[in-house]
N, C-alpha and C positions, 0 to 999 in steps of 0.2 A: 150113503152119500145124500146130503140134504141140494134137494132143487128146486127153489121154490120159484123160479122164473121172474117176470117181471114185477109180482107181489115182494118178492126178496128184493128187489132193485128200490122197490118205494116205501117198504118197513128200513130198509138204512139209510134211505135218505132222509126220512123222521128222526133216525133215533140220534141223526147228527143235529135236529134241529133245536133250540133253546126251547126248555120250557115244556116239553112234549116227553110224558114220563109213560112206560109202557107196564103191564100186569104181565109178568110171564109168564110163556108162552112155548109150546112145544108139539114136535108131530104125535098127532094119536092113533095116528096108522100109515107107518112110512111105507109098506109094502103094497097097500089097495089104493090108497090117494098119497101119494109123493108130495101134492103140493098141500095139503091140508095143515096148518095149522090151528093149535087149540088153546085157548086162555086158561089159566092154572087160576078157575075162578076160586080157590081156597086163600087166594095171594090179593083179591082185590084191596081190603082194607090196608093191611100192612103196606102195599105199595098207595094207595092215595094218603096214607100217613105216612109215608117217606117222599112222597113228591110236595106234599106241605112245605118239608125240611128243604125242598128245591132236591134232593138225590134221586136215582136212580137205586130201584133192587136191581141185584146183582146174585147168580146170572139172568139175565133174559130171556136166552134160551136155556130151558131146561127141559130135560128125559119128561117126556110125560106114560105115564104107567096107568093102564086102563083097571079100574076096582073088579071086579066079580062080580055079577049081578044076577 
């Protein structure tokens, strides 16, 4: 279950807003930080080349999966 508190309350009041395009984004540790979320910095370009177009990537929120290191 995602709770991201009053951070979740002002990322959907953005994402209703014109013009305000988001990099997707997702929890990287739902189980130590609940409220943490993290930018799918692999996604920057592609979404500032779709917010050119005026759209929105889709989804927003997505699974984020930590690499091995």
């Amino acid at each position: 279950m995602m709770d991201f508190g009053l951070s979740g309350q002002n990322i959907v009041k953005l994402m209703n807003l014109k013009y305000v395009y988001f990099v997707p984004f997702g929890q990287d540790d739902y189980e130590k930080k609940p409220n943490s979320l993290v930018a799918h910095f692999d996604m920057v370009i592609p979404s500032i080349e779709s917010a050119i177009l005026g759209k929105q990537i889709q989804p927003v929120l997505k699974e984020y999966k930590k690499e091995n290191t």
